[in-house]
Backbone bond lengths (Angstrom), bond angles and torsions (degrees), N, CA, C in turn:
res aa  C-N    CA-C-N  psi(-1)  N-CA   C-N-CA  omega(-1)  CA-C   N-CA-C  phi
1 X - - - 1.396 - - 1.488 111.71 -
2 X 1.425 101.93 144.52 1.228 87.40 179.58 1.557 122.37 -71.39
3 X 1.184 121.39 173.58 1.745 124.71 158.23 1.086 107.30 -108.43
4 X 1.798 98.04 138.03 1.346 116.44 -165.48 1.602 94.27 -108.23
5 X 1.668 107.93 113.78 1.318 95.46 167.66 1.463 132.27 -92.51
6 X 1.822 141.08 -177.71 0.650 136.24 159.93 1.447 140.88 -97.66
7 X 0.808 112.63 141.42 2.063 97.58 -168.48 1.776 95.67 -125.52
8 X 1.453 90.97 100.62 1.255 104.58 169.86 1.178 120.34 -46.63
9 X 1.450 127.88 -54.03 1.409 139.29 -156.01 1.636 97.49 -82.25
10 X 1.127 98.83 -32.47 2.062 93.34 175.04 1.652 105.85 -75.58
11 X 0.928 96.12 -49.79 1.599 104.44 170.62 1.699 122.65 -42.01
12 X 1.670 94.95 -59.73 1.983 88.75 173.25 1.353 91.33 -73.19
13 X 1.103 163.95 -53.57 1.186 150.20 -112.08 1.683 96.00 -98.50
14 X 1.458 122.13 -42.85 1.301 137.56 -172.44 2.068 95.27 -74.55
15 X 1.044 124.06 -61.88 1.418 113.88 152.27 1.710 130.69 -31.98
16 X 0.998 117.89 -71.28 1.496 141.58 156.54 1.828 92.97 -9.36
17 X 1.724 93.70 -71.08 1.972 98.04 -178.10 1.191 115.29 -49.46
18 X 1.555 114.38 -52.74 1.644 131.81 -165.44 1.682 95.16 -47.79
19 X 1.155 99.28 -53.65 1.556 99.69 -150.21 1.608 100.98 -78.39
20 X 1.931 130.96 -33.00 1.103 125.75 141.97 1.242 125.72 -4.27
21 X 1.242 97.80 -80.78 1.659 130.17 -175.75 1.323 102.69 -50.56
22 X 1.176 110.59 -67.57 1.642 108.28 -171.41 1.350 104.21 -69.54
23 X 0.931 159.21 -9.58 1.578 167.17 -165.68 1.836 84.49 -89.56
24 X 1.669 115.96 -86.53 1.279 130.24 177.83 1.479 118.68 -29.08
25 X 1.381 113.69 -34.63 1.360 121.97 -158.29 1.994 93.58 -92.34
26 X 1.498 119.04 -37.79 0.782 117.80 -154.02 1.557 104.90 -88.81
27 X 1.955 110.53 -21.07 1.688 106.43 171.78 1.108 103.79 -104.50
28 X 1.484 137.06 10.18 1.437 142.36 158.96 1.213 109.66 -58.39
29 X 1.835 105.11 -77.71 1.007 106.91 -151.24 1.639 106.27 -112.44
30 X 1.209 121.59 -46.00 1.820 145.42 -174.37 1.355 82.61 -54.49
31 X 1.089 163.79 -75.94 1.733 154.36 -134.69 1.488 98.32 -116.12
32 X 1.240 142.98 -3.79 1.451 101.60 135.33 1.056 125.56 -99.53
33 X 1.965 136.12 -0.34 0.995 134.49 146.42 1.485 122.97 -48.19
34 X 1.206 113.24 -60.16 1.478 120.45 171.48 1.663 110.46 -34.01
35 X 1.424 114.28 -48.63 1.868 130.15 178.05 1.197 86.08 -60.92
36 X 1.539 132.30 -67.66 1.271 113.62 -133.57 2.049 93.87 -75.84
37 X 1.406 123.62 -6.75 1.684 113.12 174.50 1.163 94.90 -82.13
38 X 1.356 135.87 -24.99 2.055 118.24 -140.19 1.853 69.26 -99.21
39 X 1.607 147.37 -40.09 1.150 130.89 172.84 1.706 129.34 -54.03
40 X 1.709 110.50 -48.97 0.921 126.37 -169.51 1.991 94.31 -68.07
41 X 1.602 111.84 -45.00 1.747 108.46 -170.19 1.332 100.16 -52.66
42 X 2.185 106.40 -57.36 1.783 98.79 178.72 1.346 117.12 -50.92
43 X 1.604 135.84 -36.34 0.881 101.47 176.93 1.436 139.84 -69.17
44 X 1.260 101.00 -33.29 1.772 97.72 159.52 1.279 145.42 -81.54
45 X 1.797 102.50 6.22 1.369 102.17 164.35 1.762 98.15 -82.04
46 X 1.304 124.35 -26.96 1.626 123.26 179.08 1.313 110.68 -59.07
47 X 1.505 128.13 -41.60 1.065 129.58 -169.10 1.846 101.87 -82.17
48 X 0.635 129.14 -17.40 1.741 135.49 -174.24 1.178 103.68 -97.31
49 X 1.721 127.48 -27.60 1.407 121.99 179.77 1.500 99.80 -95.78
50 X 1.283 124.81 -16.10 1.719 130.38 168.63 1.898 94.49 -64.90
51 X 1.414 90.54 -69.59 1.838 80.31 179.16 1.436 139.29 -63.81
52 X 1.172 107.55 7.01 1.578 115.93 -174.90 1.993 77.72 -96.38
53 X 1.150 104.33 -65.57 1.621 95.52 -157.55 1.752 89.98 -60.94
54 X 0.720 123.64 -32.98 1.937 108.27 -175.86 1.474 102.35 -52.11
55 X 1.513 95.21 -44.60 1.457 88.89 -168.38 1.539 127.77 -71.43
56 X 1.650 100.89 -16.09 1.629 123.17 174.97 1.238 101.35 -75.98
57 X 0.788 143.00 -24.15 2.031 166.37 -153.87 1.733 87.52 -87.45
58 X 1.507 98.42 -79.58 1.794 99.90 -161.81 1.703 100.87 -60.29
59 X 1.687 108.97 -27.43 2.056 85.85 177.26 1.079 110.42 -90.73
60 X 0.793 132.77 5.85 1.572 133.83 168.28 1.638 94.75 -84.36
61 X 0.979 125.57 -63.99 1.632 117.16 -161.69 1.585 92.13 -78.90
62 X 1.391 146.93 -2.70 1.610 127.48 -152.56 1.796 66.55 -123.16
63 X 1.486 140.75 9.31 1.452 122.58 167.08 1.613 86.37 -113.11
64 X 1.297 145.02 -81.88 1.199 138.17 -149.44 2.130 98.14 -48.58
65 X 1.348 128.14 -30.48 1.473 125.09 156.81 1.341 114.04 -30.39
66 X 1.652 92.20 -70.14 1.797 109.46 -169.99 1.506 101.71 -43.63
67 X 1.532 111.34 -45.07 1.641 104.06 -150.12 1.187 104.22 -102.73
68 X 1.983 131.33 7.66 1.284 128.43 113.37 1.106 129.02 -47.63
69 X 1.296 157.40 -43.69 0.789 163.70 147.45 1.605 108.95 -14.98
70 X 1.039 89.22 -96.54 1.694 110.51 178.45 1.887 102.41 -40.76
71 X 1.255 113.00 -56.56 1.559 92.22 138.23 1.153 136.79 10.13
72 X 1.425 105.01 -110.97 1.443 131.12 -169.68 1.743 108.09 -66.00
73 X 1.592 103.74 -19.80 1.540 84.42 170.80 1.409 105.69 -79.72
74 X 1.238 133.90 -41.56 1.325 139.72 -164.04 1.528 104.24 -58.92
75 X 1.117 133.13 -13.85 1.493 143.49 -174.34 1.381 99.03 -101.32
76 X 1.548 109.84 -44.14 1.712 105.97 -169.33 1.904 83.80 -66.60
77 X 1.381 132.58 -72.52 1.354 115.36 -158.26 1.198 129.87 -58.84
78 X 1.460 109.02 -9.40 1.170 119.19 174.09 1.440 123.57 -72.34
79 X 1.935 87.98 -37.28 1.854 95.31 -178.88 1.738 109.73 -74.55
80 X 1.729 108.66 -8.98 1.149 112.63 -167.63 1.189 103.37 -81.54
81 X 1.113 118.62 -65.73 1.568 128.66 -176.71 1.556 108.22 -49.93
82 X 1.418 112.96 -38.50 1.924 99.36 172.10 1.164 96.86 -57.72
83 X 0.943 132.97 -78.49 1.694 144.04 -165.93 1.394 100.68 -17.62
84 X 1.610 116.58 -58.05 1.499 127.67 -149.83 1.720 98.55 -60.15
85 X 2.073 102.57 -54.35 0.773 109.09 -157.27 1.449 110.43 -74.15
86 X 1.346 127.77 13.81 1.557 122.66 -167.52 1.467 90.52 -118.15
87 X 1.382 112.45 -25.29 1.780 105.86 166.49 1.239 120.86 -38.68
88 X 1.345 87.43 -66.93 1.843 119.17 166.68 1.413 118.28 -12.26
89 X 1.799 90.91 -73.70 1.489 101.17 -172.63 1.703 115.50 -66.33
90 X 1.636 100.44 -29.47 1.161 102.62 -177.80 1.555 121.80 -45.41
91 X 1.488 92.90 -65.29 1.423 126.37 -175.86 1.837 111.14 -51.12
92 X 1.256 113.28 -33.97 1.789 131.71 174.35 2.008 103.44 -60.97
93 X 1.543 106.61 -50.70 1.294 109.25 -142.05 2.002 79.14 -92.77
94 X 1.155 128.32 -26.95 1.548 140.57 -165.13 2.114 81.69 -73.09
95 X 1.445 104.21 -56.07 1.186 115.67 -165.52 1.517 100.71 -51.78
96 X 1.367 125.31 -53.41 1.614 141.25 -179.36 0.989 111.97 -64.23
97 X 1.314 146.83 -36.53 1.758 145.32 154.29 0.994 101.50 -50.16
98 X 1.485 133.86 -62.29 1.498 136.73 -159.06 1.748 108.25 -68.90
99 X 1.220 119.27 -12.24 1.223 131.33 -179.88 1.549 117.56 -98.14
100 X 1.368 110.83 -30.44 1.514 131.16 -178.06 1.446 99.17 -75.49
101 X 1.709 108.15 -53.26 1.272 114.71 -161.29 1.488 113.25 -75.47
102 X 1.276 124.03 -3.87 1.668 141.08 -171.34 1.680 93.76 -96.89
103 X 1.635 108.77 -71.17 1.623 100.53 171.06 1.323 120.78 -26.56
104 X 1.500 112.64 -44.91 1.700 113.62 -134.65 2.103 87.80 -86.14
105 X 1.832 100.12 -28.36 1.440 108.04 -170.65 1.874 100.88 -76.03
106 X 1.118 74.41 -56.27 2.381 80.20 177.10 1.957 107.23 -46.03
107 X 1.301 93.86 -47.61 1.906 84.66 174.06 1.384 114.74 -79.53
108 X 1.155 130.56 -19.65 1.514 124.06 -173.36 2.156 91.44 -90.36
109 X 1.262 102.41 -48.74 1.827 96.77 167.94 1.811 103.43 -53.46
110 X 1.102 150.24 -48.49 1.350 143.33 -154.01 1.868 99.10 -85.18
111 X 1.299 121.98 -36.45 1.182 120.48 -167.36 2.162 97.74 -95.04
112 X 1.144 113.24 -7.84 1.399 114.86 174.15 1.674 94.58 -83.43
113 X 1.273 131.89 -44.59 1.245 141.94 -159.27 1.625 108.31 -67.38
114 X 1.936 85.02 -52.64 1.582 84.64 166.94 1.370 126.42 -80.61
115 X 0.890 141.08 -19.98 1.899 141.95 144.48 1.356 113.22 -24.13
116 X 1.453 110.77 -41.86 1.700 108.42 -160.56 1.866 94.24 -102.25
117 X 1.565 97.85 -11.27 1.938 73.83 -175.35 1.765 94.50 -94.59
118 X 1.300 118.70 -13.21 1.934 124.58 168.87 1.383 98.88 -49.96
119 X 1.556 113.26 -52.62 1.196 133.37 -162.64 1.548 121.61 -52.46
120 X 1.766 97.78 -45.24 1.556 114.03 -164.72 1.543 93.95 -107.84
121 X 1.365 115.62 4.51 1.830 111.30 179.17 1.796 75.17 -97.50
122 X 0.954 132.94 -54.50 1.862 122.10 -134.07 1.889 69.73 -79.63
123 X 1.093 141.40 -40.60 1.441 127.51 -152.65 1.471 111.53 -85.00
124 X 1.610 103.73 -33.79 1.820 93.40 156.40 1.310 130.62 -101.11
125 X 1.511 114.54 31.88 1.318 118.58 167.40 1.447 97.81 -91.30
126 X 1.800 120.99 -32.18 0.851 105.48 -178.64 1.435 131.73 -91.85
127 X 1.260 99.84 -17.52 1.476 100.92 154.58 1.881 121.07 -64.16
128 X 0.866 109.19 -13.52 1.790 113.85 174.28 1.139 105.82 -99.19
129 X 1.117 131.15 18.04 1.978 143.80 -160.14 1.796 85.39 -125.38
130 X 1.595 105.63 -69.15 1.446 101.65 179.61 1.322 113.41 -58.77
131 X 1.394 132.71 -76.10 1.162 123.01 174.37 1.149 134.30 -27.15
132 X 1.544 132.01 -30.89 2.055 141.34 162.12 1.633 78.57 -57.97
133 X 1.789 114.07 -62.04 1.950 85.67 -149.02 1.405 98.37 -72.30
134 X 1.365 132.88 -8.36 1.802 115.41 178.57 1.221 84.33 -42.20
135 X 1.469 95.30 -75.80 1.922 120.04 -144.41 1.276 102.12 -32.31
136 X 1.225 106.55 -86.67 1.944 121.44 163.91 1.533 100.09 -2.92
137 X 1.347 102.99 -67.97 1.562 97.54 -169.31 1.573 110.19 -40.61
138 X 1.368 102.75 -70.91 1.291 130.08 -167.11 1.803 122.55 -45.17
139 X 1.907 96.09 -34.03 1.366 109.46 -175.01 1.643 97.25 -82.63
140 X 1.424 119.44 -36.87 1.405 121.74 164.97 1.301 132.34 -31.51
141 X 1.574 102.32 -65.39 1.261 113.05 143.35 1.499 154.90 9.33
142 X 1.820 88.40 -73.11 1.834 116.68 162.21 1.475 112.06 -100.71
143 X 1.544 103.66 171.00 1.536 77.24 172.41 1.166 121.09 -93.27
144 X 1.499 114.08 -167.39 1.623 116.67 -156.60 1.220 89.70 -119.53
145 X 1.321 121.38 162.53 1.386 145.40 148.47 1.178 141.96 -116.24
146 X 1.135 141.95 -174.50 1.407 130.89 163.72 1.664 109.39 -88.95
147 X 1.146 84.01 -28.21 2.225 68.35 177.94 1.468 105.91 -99.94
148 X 1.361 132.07 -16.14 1.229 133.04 159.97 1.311 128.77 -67.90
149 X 1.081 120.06 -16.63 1.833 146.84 166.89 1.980 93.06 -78.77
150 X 0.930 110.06 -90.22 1.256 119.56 176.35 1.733 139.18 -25.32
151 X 1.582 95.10 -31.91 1.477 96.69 165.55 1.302 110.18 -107.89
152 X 1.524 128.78 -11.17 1.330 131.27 160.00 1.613 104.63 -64.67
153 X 0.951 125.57 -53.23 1.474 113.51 161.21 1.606 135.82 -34.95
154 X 1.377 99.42 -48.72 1.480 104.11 166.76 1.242 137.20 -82.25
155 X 1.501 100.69 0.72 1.836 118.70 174.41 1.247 75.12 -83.49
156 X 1.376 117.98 -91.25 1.769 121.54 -153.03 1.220 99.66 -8.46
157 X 1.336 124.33 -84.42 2.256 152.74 -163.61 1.521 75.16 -36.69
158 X 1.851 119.20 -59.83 1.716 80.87 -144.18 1.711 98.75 -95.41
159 X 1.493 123.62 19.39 1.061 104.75 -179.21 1.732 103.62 -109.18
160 X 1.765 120.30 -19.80 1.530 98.95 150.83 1.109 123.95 -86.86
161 X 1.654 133.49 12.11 1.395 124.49 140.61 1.452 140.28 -40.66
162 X 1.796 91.68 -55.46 1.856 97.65 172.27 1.668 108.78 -75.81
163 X 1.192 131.82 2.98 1.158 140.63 176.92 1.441 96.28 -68.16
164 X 1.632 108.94 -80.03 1.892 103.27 -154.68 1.498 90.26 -69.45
Protein backbone atom coordinates (compact mmCIF):
# COMPACT_ATOMS: atom_id res chain seq x y z
CA UNK A 1 0.00 0.00 0.00
CA UNK A 2 0.93 2.96 -0.62
CA UNK A 3 2.09 5.61 2.19
CA UNK A 4 0.28 8.49 2.43
CA UNK A 5 2.45 11.23 3.43
CA UNK A 6 1.99 14.43 5.19
CA UNK A 7 3.12 17.85 4.17
CA UNK A 8 3.06 19.94 6.96
CA UNK A 9 3.87 23.13 5.25
CA UNK A 10 0.88 22.55 2.71
CA UNK A 11 -1.09 21.72 5.50
CA UNK A 12 -0.39 25.04 7.76
CA UNK A 13 -0.35 26.94 4.79
CA UNK A 14 -3.81 25.35 3.46
CA UNK A 15 -5.15 26.21 7.17
CA UNK A 16 -3.41 29.60 7.28
CA UNK A 17 -6.05 30.23 3.91
CA UNK A 18 -9.10 28.54 5.63
CA UNK A 19 -8.89 30.59 8.47
CA UNK A 20 -8.01 33.88 6.11
CA UNK A 21 -10.92 33.13 4.28
CA UNK A 22 -13.10 32.48 6.98
CA UNK A 23 -11.89 35.53 8.93
CA UNK A 24 -12.58 37.63 5.34
CA UNK A 25 -15.72 35.89 4.68
CA UNK A 26 -16.96 36.43 8.12
CA UNK A 27 -16.22 40.64 8.20
CA UNK A 28 -17.11 40.68 4.51
CA UNK A 29 -19.92 39.15 4.39
CA UNK A 30 -21.42 37.21 7.94
CA UNK A 31 -21.52 40.80 9.90
CA UNK A 32 -23.11 42.77 7.52
CA UNK A 33 -25.58 40.11 6.84
CA UNK A 34 -26.08 39.49 10.41
CA UNK A 35 -26.71 43.87 10.48
CA UNK A 36 -28.63 43.73 7.66
CA UNK A 37 -31.37 40.94 10.00
CA UNK A 38 -30.82 42.76 13.55
CA UNK A 39 -32.00 46.05 10.97
CA UNK A 40 -34.50 44.39 8.84
CA UNK A 41 -36.07 42.40 12.61
CA UNK A 42 -35.91 46.26 14.15
CA UNK A 43 -37.45 47.25 11.43
CA UNK A 44 -40.36 45.19 11.80
CA UNK A 45 -40.60 45.13 15.28
CA UNK A 46 -41.03 49.30 14.55
CA UNK A 47 -43.44 48.74 12.05
CA UNK A 48 -45.72 46.29 14.31
CA UNK A 49 -45.25 48.63 17.31
CA UNK A 50 -46.40 51.63 14.73
CA UNK A 51 -49.36 49.23 14.02
CA UNK A 52 -50.34 48.15 17.32
CA UNK A 53 -50.51 51.92 18.36
CA UNK A 54 -52.38 52.79 14.91
CA UNK A 55 -54.43 50.30 15.74
CA UNK A 56 -54.93 51.65 19.51
CA UNK A 57 -55.34 55.09 17.66
CA UNK A 58 -58.42 53.89 15.39
CA UNK A 59 -60.19 52.28 18.86
CA UNK A 60 -59.73 54.95 20.64
CA UNK A 61 -61.07 57.35 17.97
CA UNK A 62 -63.81 54.49 16.42
CA UNK A 63 -65.00 54.76 20.59
CA UNK A 64 -64.80 58.59 21.22
CA UNK A 65 -67.12 58.42 17.36
CA UNK A 66 -69.42 55.89 19.02
CA UNK A 67 -69.79 58.11 22.10
CA UNK A 68 -70.42 61.10 19.67
CA UNK A 69 -72.72 59.50 18.27
CA UNK A 70 -74.63 58.32 21.05
CA UNK A 71 -74.21 61.93 21.79
CA UNK A 72 -75.86 63.47 19.17
CA UNK A 73 -78.62 61.00 19.38
CA UNK A 74 -79.27 61.82 22.95
CA UNK A 75 -79.60 65.57 21.90
CA UNK A 76 -81.56 64.62 18.74
CA UNK A 77 -84.29 62.87 21.33
CA UNK A 78 -84.01 65.23 23.53
CA UNK A 79 -84.55 68.06 20.94
CA UNK A 80 -87.37 65.71 19.83
CA UNK A 81 -89.24 65.18 22.74
CA UNK A 82 -89.04 69.13 23.65
CA UNK A 83 -90.45 69.79 20.40
CA UNK A 84 -93.15 66.98 20.91
CA UNK A 85 -93.89 68.19 24.21
CA UNK A 86 -94.46 71.95 23.25
CA UNK A 87 -96.73 70.62 20.38
CA UNK A 88 -98.62 69.22 23.07
CA UNK A 89 -98.89 72.18 25.03
CA UNK A 90 -99.40 74.09 22.06
CA UNK A 91 -102.11 72.14 20.66
CA UNK A 92 -103.95 71.88 24.62
CA UNK A 93 -103.82 75.76 25.18
CA UNK A 94 -104.98 76.40 20.98
CA UNK A 95 -107.55 73.60 22.13
CA UNK A 96 -108.62 75.94 25.40
CA UNK A 97 -109.14 79.26 23.43
CA UNK A 98 -111.08 77.43 20.89
CA UNK A 99 -113.26 76.15 23.69
CA UNK A 100 -113.42 79.49 25.69
CA UNK A 101 -113.99 81.24 22.52
CA UNK A 102 -117.17 78.88 21.48
CA UNK A 103 -118.59 79.32 25.22
CA UNK A 104 -117.95 82.98 25.24
CA UNK A 105 -119.83 82.98 21.33
CA UNK A 106 -122.84 80.36 22.49
CA UNK A 107 -123.49 82.83 25.62
CA UNK A 108 -123.27 86.08 23.86
CA UNK A 109 -125.66 84.02 20.86
CA UNK A 110 -128.16 82.82 23.89
CA UNK A 111 -128.30 86.29 25.62
CA UNK A 112 -128.72 88.09 21.89
CA UNK A 113 -131.62 85.51 21.42
CA UNK A 114 -132.91 86.42 24.63
CA UNK A 115 -132.95 90.32 23.92
CA UNK A 116 -134.94 89.76 20.78
CA UNK A 117 -137.56 87.29 22.35
CA UNK A 118 -137.86 90.42 25.58
CA UNK A 119 -137.98 92.37 22.54
CA UNK A 120 -140.81 90.59 20.48
CA UNK A 121 -142.73 89.65 23.99
CA UNK A 122 -142.67 93.60 25.20
CA UNK A 123 -143.70 94.40 21.30
CA UNK A 124 -146.65 92.02 21.22
CA UNK A 125 -147.85 92.78 24.48
CA UNK A 126 -148.02 95.92 23.05
CA UNK A 127 -149.59 95.29 20.19
CA UNK A 128 -152.34 93.22 22.34
CA UNK A 129 -152.43 96.48 24.66
CA UNK A 130 -153.50 98.41 21.40
CA UNK A 131 -155.72 96.04 20.07
CA UNK A 132 -157.93 95.56 23.90
CA UNK A 133 -157.98 99.59 23.58
CA UNK A 134 -159.15 99.35 19.68
CA UNK A 135 -161.69 96.79 20.72
CA UNK A 136 -162.65 98.62 23.98
CA UNK A 137 -162.86 101.51 21.89
CA UNK A 138 -164.92 100.05 19.36
CA UNK A 139 -167.16 97.82 21.80
CA UNK A 140 -167.69 101.29 23.60
CA UNK A 141 -168.85 102.52 20.78
CA UNK A 142 -171.96 99.95 20.50
CA UNK A 143 -173.73 99.05 23.15
CA UNK A 144 -172.61 96.74 25.76
CA UNK A 145 -174.12 93.97 27.41
CA UNK A 146 -173.64 91.56 29.87
CA UNK A 147 -173.05 88.64 27.64
CA UNK A 148 -171.34 90.77 25.09
CA UNK A 149 -168.88 92.16 27.79
CA UNK A 150 -168.40 88.68 28.96
CA UNK A 151 -167.38 86.72 26.00
CA UNK A 152 -165.24 89.59 24.82
CA UNK A 153 -163.57 89.02 27.97
CA UNK A 154 -162.93 85.51 27.43
CA UNK A 155 -161.50 85.97 23.89
CA UNK A 156 -159.06 88.59 25.30
CA UNK A 157 -157.77 85.67 28.48
CA UNK A 158 -157.75 83.13 25.79
CA UNK A 159 -156.25 85.11 23.10
CA UNK A 160 -153.22 86.58 25.42
CA UNK A 161 -152.99 83.09 26.63
CA UNK A 162 -151.93 81.51 23.24
CA UNK A 163 -149.73 84.55 23.04
CA UNK A 164 -147.08 83.89 25.99
Amino acid sequence: MPEVAIHWKETVFAIINFAILAFGLYALLWKPFLKMLDDRKAKISESLCAAEAASEEAKATKAALQAEIAKARAQADSVLTAAQQHSEETRREILAQAKLEAQRLTEKAKAEIQREKEAALLQIKQEVAALAVAAATRILKDEMNDDLQKKLTDKYIQEVGRVQ
